[in-house]
N, C-alpha and C positions, 0 to 999 in steps of 0.2 A: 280293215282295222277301225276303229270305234274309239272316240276319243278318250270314253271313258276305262279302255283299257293300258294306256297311254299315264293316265292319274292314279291306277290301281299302286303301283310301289309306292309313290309317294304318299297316299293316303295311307298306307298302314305306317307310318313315322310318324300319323297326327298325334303329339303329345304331348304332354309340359313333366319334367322329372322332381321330383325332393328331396331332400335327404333320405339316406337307405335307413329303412326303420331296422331294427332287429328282430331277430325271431322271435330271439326271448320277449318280448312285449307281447307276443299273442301269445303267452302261454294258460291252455286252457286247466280246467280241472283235470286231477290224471285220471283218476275213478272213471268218466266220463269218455274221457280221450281213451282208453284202454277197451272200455265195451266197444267202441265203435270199430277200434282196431280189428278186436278179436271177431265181428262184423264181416269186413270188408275181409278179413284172412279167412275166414267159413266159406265166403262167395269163392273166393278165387282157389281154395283146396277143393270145392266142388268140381268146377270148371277145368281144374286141371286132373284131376281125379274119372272122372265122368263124360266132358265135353267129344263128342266122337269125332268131331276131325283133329282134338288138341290143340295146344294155345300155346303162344308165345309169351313167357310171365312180363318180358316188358314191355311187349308193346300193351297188352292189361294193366297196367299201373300207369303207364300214360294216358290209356283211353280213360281208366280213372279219374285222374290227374286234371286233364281235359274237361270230364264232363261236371267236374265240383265249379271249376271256373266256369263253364258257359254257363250254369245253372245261375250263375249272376245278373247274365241278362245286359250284359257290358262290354262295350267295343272294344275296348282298351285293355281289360287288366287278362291278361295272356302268361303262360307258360311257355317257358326256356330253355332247350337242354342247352349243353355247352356251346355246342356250333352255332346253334340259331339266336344266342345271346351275343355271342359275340359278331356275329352278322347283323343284329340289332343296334348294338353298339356301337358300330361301322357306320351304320345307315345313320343314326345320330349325329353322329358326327363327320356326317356330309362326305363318308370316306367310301369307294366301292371301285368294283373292278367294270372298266369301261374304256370310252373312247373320248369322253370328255365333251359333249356338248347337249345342248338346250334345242327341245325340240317344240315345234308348234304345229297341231294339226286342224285342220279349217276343216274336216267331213270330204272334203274332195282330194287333198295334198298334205304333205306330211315336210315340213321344211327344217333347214335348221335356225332358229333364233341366236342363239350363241355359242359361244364356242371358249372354251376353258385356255387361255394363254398359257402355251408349252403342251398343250396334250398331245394325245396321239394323232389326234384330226385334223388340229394346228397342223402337226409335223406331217400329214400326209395331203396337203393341200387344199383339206374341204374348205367351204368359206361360208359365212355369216348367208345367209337369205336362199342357200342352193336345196333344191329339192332331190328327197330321197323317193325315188323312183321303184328301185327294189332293194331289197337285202338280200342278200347271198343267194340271188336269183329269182326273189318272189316278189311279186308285187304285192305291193303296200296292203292293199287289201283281202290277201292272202295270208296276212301273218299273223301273229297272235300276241303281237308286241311287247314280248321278249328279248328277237333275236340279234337285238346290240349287245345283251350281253351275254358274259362267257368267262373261260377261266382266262386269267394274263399271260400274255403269248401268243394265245391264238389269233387266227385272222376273221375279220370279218370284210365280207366282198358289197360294197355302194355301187347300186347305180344312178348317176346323182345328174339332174338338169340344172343345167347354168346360162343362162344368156339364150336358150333358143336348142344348146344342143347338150347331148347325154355322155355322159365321160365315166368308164369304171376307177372304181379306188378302190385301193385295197388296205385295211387299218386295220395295227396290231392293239389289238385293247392291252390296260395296263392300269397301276394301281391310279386311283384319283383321288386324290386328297384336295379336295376344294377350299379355298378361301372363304371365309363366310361372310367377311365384312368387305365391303371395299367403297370407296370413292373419289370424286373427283369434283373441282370446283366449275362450276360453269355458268357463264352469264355475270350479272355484275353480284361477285363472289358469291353464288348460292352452292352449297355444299350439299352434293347430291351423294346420299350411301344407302347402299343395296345391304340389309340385315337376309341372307337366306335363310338362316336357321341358327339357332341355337346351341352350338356345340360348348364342350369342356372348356373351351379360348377364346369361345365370341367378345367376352366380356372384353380381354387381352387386346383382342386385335380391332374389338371397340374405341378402347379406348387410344389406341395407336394411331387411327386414321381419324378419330375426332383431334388430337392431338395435330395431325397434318393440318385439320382443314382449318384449323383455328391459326397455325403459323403463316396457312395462305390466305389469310384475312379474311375467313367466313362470317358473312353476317346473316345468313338467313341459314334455312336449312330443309331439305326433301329427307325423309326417312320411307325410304320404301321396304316396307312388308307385306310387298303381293307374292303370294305361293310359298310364305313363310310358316311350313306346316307346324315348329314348334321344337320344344327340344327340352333342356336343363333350366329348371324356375331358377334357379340360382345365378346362371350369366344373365337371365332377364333382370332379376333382381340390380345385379350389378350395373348392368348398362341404363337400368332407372336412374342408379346415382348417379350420372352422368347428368342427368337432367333435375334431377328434384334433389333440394340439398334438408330438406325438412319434410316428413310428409307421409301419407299411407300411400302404400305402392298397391293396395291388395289388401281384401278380408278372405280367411280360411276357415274352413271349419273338418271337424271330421265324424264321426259316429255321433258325438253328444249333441251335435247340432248349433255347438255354441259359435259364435263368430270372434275372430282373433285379428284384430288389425297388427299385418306384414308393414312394418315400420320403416323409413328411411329414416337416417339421424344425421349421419356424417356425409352426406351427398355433395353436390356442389350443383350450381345454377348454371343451365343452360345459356341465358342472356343473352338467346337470337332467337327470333321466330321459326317454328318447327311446322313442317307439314308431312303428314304421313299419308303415308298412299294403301289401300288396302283392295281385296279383295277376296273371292269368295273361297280361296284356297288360305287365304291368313288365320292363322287359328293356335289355338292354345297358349304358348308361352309367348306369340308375338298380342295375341290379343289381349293379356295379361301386360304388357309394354303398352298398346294402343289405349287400355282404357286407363292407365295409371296416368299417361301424357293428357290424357282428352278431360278426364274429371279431373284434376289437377292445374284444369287450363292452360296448359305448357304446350297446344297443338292444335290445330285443325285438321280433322281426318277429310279425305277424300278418294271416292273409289266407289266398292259396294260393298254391303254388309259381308260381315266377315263369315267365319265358317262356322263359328257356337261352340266349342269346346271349353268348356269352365269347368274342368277338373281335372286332379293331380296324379298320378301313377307316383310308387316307389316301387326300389326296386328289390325286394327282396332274395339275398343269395339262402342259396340251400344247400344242406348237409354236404350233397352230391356235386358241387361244383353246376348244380341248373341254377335256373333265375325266374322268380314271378314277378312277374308285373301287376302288381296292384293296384285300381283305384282307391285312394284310402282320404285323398283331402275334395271339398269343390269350394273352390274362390268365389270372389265376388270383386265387382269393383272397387272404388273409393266410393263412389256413390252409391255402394251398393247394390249394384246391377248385378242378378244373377241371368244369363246370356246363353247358359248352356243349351245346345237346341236351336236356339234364336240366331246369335250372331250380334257384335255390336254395327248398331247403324254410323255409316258416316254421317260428320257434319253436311257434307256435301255429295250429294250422290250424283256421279261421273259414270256410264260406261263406253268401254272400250279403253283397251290398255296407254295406245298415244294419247288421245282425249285426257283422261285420266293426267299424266304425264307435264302433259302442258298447262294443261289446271291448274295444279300444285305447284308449276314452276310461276306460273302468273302471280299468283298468291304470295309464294315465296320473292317477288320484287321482280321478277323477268321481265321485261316489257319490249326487248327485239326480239324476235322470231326467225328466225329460218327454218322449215322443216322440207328433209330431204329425203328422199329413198323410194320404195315404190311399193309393189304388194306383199314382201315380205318385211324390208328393212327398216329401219326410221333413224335417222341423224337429226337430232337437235341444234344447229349453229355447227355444226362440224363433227361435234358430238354423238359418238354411236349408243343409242339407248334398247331395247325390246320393244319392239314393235312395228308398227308399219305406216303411212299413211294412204294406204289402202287404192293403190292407182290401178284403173279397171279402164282398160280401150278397146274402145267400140268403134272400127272404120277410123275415122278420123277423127273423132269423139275422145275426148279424154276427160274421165272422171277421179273422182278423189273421195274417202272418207266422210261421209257427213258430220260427223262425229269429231272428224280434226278440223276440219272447216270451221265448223260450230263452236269449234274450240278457240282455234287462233283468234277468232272475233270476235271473242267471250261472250257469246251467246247460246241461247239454249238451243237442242235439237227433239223434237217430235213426230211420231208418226201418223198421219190421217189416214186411218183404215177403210175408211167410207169412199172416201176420194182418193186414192194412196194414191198420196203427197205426201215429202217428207217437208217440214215446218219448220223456219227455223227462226227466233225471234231473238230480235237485238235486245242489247240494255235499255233503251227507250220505249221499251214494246212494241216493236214493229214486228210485223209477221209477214213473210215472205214465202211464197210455195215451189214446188217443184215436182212436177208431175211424173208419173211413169210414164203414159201416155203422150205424151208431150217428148218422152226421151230426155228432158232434161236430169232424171232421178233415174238410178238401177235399184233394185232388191236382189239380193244374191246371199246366200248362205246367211239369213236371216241378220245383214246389216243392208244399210243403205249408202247408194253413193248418189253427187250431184257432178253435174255434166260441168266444168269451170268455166266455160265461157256463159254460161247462163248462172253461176255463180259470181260471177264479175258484173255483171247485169246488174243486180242487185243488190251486191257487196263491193262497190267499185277501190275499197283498200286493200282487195285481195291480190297478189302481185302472185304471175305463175309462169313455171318455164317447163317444159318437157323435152329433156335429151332422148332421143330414138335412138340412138347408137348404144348410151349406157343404159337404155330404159328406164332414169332416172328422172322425178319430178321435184321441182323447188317449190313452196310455196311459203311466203311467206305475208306481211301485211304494213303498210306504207304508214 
């Protein structure tokens, strides 16, 4: 399995939606519209007249259909019949037949990162960091990374590593309707919400947990939209007013080229410091939210550029009960930033997901630390987040993240290719090395870790515990 077959679904939902234009708006000359008809009805009376194996008339009006759209030269604007629009519209809206969890694959393992509270995966015992070892008997490498899903009712067979040993599970997949907004307050009141995606109620259920986090005394704020491929302009638009109570949310434009500034008027003011988390999977309608917050000055982004998608799909219905998706608008920022392609850069460029994480939590006002878990997990102060802090044992050797290290300490991390050494430099400018040769530094699936007791060496704030029983490491900073 291949990671990038893993991101294949969810990249075909990168989008941001409009308002449904109407047909009648593209109506063209009839004169015009009739020659080509009577065209395209020549070809296909030939074809089915003449053609010597014979043709199926509809799957020819599809292949049609088809090749006017690709002739466009555009990732996005696609054709619908009934099933596969409403399958789209599912996917929208974060809805799909499954088993309910978040998976993460490193090139060498395939684990689970989360897990949907009440799914089927919940109810059949899997847990948060356990490795999927096979699927309905095949090893990971063997599959085609599909075969979690299926119709609802069916079974599918895990074989899953936990602790050192392999245990089968057996999970009825079933409908998922995902939450899209959720959060929780943590640290001295920093209100942490995970935006996934943009559905029909993001805006709803936006404003319900901002609502929460405001009763439990939020003063600061994390907005994370990593792997937030996009959804409905219209809940971004809303969950803008959330923040901006005056203001351009967005420039549009469409054929004429003219640019139209997307207005807020009746908004309301944030009035806590916001930090958004991004990365290279954030795109279209969350990127439409990121640069409205970021030119706006209502945020600090941090993470890595985003994904580039600066234009608008609608959704046009047809005669027949099908559906085209059209590119018909491209945005821009407030500033004016056209991104498409590009991606907007963060304020602060982080990688690695914990790193990232704790970044934005520093920022956000966090100043104690606790980070707990190990190769696949990460707990923040108690707190269960996405991610891991990356613990790698060697004999007796225990290593950690360079990335979360460099974090906690609020310093930077580099790599010296010449000497690989990973580098890592305080706020004072000091520079500290860590050798492979030396064993104090691994390289492994193209991150780096450092050996802790040679990180203690040199970072004597660093405070660290390693349970061998739960395989669980603390680390936190004095």
């Amino acid at each position: 399995m291949k990671s990038s077959k893993i991101m294949t679904a969810l990249l075909s939902s990168c989008l941001a939606l409009s308002i449904v234009i109407a047909p009648s708006a593209f109506a063209a000359d009839e004169a015009q519209a009739s020659s080509n008809s009577d065209l395209i009805n020549e070809v296909m009376n030939y074809l089915e007249t003449y053609n010597l194996s014979g043709i199926d008339k509809d799957t020819l009006i599809r292949g049609a259909i088809d090749g006017m759209v690709n002739t466009l030269d555009d990732p996005y604007s696609q054709y619908f019949d009934k099933a596969e629009a409403a399958d789209f519209e599912n996917q929208v809206d974060l809805e799909y037949v499954g088993i309910g969890i978040k998976l993460q694959y490193t090139g060498k393992e395939l684990y689970i990162e989360e897990i949907i509270p009440g799914s089927p995966a919940e109810q059949a015992g899997l847990k948060r960091g356990d490795t999927i070892v096979k699927i309905n008997g095949l090893a990971i490498d063997d599959t085609e990374g599909d075969e979690l899903s299926g119709a609802a009712g069916t079974k599918v067979t895990l074989l899953i590593l936990r602790n050192g040993v392999t245990k089968s599970y057996s999970v009825t997949r079933n409908d998922i309707a995902s939450t899209s907004v959720t959060g929780k307050i943590i640290g001295p009141k920093i209100a942490y919400i995970t935006l996934s995606g943009f559905t029909q109620t993001s805006d709803e259920e936006f404003a319900a947990v901002l609502k929460n986090m405001r009763a439990a005394g939020m003063q600061s704020m994390v907005l994370d939209l990593r792997d937030n491929l996009g959804g409905y302009m219209d809940s971004a638009y809303n969950i803008a007013s959330n923040f901006i109570d005056k203001g351009i949310m967005m420039y549009t434009s469409d054929q004429s080229g003219t640019l139209t500034p997307v207005t807020i008027t009746d908004g309301s003011k944030i009035n806590v410091p916001v930090v958004i988390l991004t990365n290279e999977y954030t795109a279209s309608a969350s990127e439409a939210l990121t640069g409205a917050l970021r030119d706006n000055k209502l945020a600090t982004v941090v993470g890595t550029r985003s994904f580039g998608k600066a234009r608008i799909q609608s959704l046009l219905p047809m005669s027949n009960g099908d559906m085209l998706k059209l590119t018909t608008q491209k945005y821009l920022t407030p500033n004016k930033e056209d991104f498409n392609h590009i991606g907007l850069s963060p304020d602060i460029e982080i990688q690695g997901k914990s790193a990232q994480l704790i970044t934005a939590l520093q920022i956000a006002g966090m100043t104690s630390f606790e980070a707990s878990g190990d190769n696949h997990i990460l707990n923040i102060n108690g707190s269960s987040f996405a991610g891991n802090v990356g613990l790698v044992k060697q004999g007796n050797a225990i290593y950690a993240s360079s990335r979360v290290l460099s974090a906690l300490l609020e310093s930077d991390v580099t790599w010296d290719a010449k000497n690989k050494k990973v580098l890592v430099t305080n706020g004072a400018g000091k520079t500290s090395g860590f050798s492979l040769s030396s064993k104090e530094a691994l390289s492994q699936n193209g991150e780096t870790f450092i050996e802790l007791n040679a990180f203690k060496k040199k970072f004597p704030s660093l405070v660290w515990s390693y349970n061998a029983a739960s395989n669980q490491l603390k680390l936190s900073v004095k």
